[in-house]
C-alpha positions in Angstrom: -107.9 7.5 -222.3 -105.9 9.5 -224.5 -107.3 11.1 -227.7 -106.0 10.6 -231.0 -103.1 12.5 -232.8 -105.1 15.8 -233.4 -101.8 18.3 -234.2 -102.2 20.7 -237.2 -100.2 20.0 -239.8 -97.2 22.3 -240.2 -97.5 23.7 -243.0 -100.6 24.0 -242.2 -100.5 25.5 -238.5 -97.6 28.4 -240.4 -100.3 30.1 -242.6 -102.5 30.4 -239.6 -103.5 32.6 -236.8 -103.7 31.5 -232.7 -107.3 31.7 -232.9 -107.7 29.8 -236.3 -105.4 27.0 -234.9 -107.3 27.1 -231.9 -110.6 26.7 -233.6 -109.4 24.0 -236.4 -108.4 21.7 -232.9 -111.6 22.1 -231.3 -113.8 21.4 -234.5 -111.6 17.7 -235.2 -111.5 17.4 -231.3 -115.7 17.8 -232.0 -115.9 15.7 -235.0 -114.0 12.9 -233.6 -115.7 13.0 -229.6 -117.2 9.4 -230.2 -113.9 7.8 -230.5 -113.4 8.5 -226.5 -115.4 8.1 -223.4 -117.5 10.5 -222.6 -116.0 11.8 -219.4 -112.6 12.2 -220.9 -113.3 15.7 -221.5 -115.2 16.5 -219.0 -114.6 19.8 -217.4 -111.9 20.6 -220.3 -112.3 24.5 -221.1 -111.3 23.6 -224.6 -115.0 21.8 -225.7 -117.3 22.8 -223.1 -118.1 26.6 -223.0 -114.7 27.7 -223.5 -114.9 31.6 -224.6 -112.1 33.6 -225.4 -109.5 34.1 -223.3 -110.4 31.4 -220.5 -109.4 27.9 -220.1 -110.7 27.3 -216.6 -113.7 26.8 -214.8 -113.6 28.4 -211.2 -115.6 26.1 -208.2 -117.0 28.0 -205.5 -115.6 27.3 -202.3 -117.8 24.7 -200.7 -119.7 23.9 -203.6 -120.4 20.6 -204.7 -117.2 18.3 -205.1 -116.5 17.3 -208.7 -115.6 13.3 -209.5 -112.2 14.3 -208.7 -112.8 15.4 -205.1 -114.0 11.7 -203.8 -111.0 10.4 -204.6 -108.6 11.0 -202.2 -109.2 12.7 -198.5 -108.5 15.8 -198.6 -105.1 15.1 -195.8 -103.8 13.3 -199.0 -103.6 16.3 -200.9 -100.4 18.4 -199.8 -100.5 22.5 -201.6 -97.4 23.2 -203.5 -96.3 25.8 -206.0 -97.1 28.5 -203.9 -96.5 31.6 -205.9 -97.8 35.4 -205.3 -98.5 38.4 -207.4 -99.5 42.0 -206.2 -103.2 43.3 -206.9 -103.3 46.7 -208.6 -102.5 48.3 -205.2 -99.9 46.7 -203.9 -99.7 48.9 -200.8 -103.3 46.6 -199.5 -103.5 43.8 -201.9 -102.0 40.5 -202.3 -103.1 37.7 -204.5 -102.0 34.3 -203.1 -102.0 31.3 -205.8 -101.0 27.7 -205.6 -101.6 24.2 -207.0 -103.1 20.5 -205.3 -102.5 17.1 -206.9 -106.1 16.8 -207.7 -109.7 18.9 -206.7 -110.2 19.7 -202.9 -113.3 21.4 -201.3 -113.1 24.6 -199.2 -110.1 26.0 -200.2 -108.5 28.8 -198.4 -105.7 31.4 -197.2 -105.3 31.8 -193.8 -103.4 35.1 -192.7 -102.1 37.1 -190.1 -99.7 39.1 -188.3 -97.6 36.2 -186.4 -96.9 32.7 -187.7 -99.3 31.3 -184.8 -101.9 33.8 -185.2 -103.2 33.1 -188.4 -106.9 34.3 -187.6 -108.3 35.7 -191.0 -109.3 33.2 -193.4 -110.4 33.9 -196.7 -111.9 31.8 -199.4 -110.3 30.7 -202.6 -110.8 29.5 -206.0 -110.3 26.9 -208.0 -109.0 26.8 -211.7 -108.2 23.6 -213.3 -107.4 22.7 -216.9 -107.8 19.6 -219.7 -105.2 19.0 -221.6 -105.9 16.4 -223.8 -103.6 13.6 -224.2 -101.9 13.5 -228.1 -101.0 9.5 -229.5 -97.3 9.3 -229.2 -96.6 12.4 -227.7 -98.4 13.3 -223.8 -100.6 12.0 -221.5 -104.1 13.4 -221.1 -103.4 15.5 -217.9 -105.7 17.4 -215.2 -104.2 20.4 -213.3 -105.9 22.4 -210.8 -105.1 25.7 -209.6 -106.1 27.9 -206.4 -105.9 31.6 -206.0 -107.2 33.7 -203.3 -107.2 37.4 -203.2 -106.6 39.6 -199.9 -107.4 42.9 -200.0 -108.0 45.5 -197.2 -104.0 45.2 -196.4 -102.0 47.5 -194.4 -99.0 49.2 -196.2 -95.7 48.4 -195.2 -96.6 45.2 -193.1 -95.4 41.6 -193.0 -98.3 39.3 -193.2 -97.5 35.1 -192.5 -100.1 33.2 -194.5 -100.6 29.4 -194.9 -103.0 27.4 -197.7 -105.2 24.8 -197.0 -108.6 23.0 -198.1 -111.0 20.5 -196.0 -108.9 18.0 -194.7 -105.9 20.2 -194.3 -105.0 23.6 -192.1 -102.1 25.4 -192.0 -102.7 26.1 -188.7 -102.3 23.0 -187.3 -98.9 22.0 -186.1 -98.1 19.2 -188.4 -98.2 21.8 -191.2 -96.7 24.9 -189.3 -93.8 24.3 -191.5 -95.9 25.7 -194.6 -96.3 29.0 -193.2 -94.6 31.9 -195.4 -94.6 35.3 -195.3 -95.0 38.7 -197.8 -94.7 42.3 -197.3 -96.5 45.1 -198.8 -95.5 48.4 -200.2 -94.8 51.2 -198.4 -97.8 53.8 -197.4 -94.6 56.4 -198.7 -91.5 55.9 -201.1 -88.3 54.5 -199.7 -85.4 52.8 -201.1 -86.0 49.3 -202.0 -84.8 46.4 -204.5 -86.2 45.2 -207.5 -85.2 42.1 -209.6 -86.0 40.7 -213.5 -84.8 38.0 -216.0 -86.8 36.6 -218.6 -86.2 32.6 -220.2 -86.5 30.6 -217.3 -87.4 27.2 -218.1 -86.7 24.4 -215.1 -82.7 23.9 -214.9 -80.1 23.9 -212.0 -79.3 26.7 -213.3 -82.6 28.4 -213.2 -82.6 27.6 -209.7 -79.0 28.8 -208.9 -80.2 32.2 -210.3 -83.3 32.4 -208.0 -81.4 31.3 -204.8 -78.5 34.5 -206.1 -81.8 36.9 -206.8 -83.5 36.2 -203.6 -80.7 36.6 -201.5 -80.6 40.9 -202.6 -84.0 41.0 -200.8 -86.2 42.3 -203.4 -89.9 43.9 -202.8 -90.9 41.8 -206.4 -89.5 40.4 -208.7 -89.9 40.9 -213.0 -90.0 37.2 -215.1 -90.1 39.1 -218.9 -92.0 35.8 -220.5 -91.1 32.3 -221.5 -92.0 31.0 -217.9 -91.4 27.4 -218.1 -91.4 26.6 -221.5 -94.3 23.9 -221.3 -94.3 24.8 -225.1 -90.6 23.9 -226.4 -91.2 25.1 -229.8 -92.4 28.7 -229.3 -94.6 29.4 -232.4 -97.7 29.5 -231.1 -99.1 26.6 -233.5 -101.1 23.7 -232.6 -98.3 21.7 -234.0 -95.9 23.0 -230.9 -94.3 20.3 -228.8 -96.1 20.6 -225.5 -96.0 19.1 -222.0 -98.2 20.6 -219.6 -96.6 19.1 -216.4 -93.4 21.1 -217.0 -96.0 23.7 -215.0 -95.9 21.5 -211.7 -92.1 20.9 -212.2 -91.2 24.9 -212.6 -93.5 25.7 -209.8 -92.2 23.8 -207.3 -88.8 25.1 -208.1 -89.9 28.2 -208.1 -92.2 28.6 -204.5 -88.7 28.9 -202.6 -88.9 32.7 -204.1 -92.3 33.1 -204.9 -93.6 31.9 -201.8 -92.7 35.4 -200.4 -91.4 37.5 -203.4 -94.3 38.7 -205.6 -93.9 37.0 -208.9 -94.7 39.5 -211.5 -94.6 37.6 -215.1 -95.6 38.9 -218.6 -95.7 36.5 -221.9 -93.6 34.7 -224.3 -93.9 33.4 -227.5 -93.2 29.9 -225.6 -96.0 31.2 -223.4 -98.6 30.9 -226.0 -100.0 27.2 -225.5 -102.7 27.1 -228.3 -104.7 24.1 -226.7 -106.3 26.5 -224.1 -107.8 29.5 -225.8 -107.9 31.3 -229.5 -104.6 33.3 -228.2 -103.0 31.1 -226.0 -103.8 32.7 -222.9 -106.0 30.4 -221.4 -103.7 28.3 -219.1 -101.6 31.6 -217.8 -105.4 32.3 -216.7 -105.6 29.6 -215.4 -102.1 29.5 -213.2 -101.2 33.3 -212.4 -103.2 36.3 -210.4 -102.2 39.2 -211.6 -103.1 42.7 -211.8 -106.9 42.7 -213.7 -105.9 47.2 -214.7 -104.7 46.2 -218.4 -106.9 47.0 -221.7 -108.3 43.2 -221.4 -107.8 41.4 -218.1 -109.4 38.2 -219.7 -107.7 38.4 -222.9 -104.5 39.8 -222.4 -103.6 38.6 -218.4 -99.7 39.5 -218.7 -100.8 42.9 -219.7 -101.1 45.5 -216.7 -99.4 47.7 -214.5 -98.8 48.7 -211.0 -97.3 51.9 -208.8 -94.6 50.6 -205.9 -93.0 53.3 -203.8 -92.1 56.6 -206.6 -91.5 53.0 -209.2 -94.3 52.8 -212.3 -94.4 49.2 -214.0 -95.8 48.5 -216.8 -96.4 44.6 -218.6 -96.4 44.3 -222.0 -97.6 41.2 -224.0 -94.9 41.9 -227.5 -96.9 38.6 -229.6 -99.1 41.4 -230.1 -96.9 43.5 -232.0 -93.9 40.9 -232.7 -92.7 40.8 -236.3 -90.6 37.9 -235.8 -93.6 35.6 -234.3 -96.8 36.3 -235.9 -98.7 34.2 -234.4 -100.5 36.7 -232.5 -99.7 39.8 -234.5 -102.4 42.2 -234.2 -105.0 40.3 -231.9 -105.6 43.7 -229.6 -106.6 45.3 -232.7 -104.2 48.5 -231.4 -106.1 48.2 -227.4 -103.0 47.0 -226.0 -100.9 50.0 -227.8 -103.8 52.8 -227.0 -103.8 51.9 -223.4 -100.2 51.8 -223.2 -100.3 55.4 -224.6 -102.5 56.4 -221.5 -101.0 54.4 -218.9 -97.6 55.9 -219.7 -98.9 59.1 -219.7 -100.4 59.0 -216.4 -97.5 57.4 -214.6 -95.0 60.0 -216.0 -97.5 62.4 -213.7 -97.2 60.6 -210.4 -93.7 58.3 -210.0 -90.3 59.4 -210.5 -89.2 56.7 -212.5 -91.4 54.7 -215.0 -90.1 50.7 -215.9 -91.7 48.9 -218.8 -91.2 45.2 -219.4 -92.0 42.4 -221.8 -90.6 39.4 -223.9 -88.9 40.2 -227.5 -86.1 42.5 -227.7 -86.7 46.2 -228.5 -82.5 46.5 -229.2 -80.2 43.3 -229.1 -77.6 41.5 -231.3 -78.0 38.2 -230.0 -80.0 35.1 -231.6 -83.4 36.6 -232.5 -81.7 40.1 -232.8 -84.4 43.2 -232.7 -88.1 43.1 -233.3 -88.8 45.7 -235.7 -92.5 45.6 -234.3 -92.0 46.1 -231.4 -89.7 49.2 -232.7 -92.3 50.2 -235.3 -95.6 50.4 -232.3 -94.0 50.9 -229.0 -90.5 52.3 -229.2 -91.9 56.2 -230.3 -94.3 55.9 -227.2 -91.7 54.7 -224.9 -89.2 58.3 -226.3 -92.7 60.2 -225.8 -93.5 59.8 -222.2 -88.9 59.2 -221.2 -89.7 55.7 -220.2 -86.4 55.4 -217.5 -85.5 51.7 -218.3 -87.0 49.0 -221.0 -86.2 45.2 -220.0 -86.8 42.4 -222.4 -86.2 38.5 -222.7 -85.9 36.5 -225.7 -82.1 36.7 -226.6 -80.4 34.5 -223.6 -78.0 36.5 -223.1 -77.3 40.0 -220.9 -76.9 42.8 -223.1 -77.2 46.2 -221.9 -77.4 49.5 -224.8 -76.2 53.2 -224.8 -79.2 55.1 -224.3 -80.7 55.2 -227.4 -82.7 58.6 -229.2 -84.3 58.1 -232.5 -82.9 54.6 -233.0 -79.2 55.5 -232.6 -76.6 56.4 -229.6 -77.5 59.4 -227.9 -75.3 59.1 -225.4 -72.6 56.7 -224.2 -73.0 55.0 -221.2 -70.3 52.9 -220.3 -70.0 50.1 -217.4 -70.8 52.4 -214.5 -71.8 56.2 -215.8 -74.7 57.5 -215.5 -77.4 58.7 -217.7 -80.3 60.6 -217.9 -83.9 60.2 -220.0 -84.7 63.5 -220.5 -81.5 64.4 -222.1 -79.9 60.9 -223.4 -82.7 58.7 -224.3 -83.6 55.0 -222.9 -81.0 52.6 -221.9 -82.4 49.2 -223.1 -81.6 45.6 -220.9 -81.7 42.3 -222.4 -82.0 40.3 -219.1 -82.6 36.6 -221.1 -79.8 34.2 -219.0 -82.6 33.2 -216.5 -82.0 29.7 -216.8 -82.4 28.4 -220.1 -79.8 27.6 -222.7 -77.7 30.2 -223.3 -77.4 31.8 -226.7 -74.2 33.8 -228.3 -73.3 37.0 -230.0 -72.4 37.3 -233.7 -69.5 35.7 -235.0 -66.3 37.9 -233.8 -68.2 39.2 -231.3 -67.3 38.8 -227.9 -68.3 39.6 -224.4 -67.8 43.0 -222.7 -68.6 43.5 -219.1 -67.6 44.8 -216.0 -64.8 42.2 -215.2 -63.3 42.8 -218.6 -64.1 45.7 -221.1 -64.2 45.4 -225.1 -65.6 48.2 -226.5 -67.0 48.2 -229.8 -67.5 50.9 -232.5 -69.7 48.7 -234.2 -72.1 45.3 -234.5 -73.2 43.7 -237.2 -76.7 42.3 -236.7 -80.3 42.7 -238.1 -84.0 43.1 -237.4 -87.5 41.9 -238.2 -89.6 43.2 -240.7 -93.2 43.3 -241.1 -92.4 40.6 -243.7 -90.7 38.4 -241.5 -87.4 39.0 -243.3 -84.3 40.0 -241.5 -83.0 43.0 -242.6 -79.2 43.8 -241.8 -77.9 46.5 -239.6 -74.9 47.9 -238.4 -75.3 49.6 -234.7 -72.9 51.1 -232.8 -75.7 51.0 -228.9 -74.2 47.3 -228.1 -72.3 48.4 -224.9 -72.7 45.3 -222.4 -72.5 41.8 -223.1 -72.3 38.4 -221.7 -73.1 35.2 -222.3 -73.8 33.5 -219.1 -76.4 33.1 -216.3 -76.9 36.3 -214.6 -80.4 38.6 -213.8 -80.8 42.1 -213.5 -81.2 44.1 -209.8 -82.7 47.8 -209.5 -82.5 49.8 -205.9 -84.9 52.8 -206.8 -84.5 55.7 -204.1 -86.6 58.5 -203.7 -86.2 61.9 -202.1 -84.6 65.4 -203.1 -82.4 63.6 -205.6 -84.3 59.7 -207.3 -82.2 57.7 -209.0 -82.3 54.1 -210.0 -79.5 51.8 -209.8 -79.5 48.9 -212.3 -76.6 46.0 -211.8 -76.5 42.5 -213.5 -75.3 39.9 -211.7 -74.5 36.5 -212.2 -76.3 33.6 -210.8 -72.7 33.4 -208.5 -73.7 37.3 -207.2 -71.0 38.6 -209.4 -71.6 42.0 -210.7 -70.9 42.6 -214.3 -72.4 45.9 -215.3 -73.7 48.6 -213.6 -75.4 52.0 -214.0 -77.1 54.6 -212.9 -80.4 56.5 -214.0 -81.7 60.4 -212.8 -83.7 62.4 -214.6 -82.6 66.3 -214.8 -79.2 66.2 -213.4 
């Protein structure tokens, strides 16, 4: 049974926080409990227990069955939406996660070193989320989500792994078909690929552009926030149009690449779905596994960082600091930024190069231009520790800057020169083309890339302010642009002389930009 319309009016849901929306749902959801059954919340985070920053309840493997187990055998119940994320050492640990129509007992990995040898087996658990149904708009839907962590890895290995449950084993014959494989990092640095987009969504050609990425073979691969884009709207408020099964939809499209690829995501402001927890977080909680090293694992999941080969990344969550989208504004209380501070700090000590990624655009002309929060808080700390390359979302375009020193050109760095941090300052990437609707440039503004060159000596665009006011500006960092499909590939190389090479390509393998980083030339 579906609940009544309990959306926030708009006006309303504007003047108000994630967590105030959050709370306002769950006391009418409360008030108005008799006027449905009273199993139709039953295991829903979002009344019983919830607590900030989870949305799921976790069952034991081989504990008791909930209702939903009885109701189909467990053969029924085919895994999909395989998807895998590295541990904080992603030299010995992998974290495998995946989805089932409905609850299962006994879930599990099974692993090893040969498709037909998979002799380790290790338990998992399960996740699901309630989200209640709204009059005229969704269904009530349950989803349920399994993640298993391995640990104990060897570096540089190829491990085959296959997910199961009571009822069904990857290691039977029927199902030898579901057995994938991963790699992890290298005991030392060598040269190896890396790829990123942000603005996915589920479109052909979201899919073109993960067929083109995982043909360059990477070790992971980047998704800079709005994932699926369950949430169409994007401002955080209760009143957001949301459809929770776009989930199953962009998982399934996506396993054919995160079946083996580790799929390192961050948030979006589409990736703030208020019906889970008071900041959003509770159904990426819920549906991803991913490093637990940030300033609050529980409150902040797309927040954290990881070392692979002589590479430092580091996963920002910008609604924290985002001008443009308040929603969130503030909720580390500066944790997120003070952390940050540290974590750069201690990478620039042990890797050659140092990567930072996140949603809303640092520097870009595009739709939703610059985020003068994200400028304000991050952008000094990022010139402080020579962070070597900044990727964002949000704009869904590819736009690529001049490295940029005290907010203005400090050097050029046309379609294949190189540049260098120490001396230059931070080339910035707007990798947004992932798959969504593309967006355009301002008026008079065309594209410049490597297939054909315009050069610019100046854009007219703006920023956010703290006000939520755009305020004009005239910048002369716009050096690459295009307005098409396309996602960003980095081979890092280590040795006597590290450099990174960043290309864009479009989802046709076309290369239309290119660069080159080294520090100290």
């Amino acid at each position: 049974m579906d609940t009544p319309d309990v959306g926030i009016p708009e006006q309303l849901a504007r003047r108000m926080s994630m967590a105030e929306q959050h709370e306002y749902l769950r006391t009418r959801l409360t008030r108005r409990r008799a006027l449905v059954s009273a199993g139709a919340f039953a295991g829903a985070g979002l009344l019983a227990g919830c607590t900030p920053g989870t949305a799921s309840r976790s069952q034991p493997a081989g504990g008791a069955p909930s209702p939903a187990t009885s109701r189909f055998p467990g053969s029924a119940l085919a895994p999909f939406g395989r998807h895998l994320a590295f541990g904080a050492d992603p030299m010995t640990q992998m974290r495998i996660s995946w989805q089932v129509p409905s609850a299962v007992r006994r879930p599990y990995v099974r692993v090893g070193l040969t498709p037909w040898s998979l002799s380790r087996r290790i338990e998992a658990d399960l996740r699901d989320l309630h989200t209640p149904g709204v009059e005229g708009q969704r269904a009530a839907l349950d989803q349920y989500y399994l993640h298993a962590a391995l640990d104990g890895l060897r570096p540089g290995t190829t491990y085959y792994y296959g997910v199961g449950h009571e009822g069904f084993d990857p290691a039977d014959k029927k199902h030898h078909g579901t057995v994938a494989r991963f790699r992890t990092a290298p005991a030392h640095p060598e040269k190896f690929v890396f790829t990123a987009f942000g603005d996915q969504g589920v479109t052909p050609d979201a899919l073109a552009n993960d067929k083109a990425l995982l043909g360059r073979g990477p070790a992971f691969h980047l998704h800079a926030g709005d994932i699926c884009y369950a949430d169409g709207t994007g401002h955080g408020e209760k009143s957001d149009i949301y459809d929770p099964a776009a989930w199953d939809l962009f998982l399934k499209q996506t396993e054919t690449v995160a079946g083996s690829v580790p799929w390192m995501v961050t948030t979006g402001n589409h990736d703030m779905e208020a019906w889970y927890s008071p900041n959003g977080y509770g159904g990426q909680s819920a549906r991803w596994a991913l490093p637990e090293n940030g300033f609050d694992a529980r409150r902040a999941p797309g927040v954290y960082s990881f070392v692979y080969g002589n590479v430092g990344i580091v996963a920002l969550d910008a609604n924290d600091v985002s001008y443009e989208i308040p929603a969130n504004l503030g909720y580390s209380d500066g944790r997120q930024t003070a952390w940050l501070d540290r974590r750069l700090g201690e990478l620039r000590e042990r890797t050659d190069f140092v990567v930072v990624f996140f949603h809303h655009c640092a520097y870009s002309t595009s739709t939703h231009a610059s985020d003068g929060g994200v400028r304000d808080t991050w952008v000094p700390l990022f010139a402080k520790h020579q962070v070597d390359l900044v990727i964002n979302g949000h704009n869904h375009v590819y736009e690529r800057t001049d490295a940029i020193r005290g907010g203005a050109v400090g050097r050029r760095v046309p379609v294949g020169a190189s540049t260098d941090p120490t001396r230059d300052g931070i080339v910035y990437v707007t990798a947004g083309g992932a798959g969504k609707s593309l967006y355009a440039f301002p008026d008079g503004v065309k594209d410049s890339h490597e297939k054909k060159v315009r050069d610019r000596e100046s854009v007219e665009t703006f920023h956010w302010t703290q006000a939520k006011r755009r305020k004009r500006d005239t910048v002369e960092w716009s050096r690459v642009r295009y307005t098409g499909y396309s996602f960003l590939s980095v081979e890092a190389e280590a040795g006597a002389s590290p450099r990174l090479t960043v290309s864009a390509l479009t989802q046709d393998g076309e290369r239309i930009d290119h660069f080159e980083v080294r520090r100290g030339k």
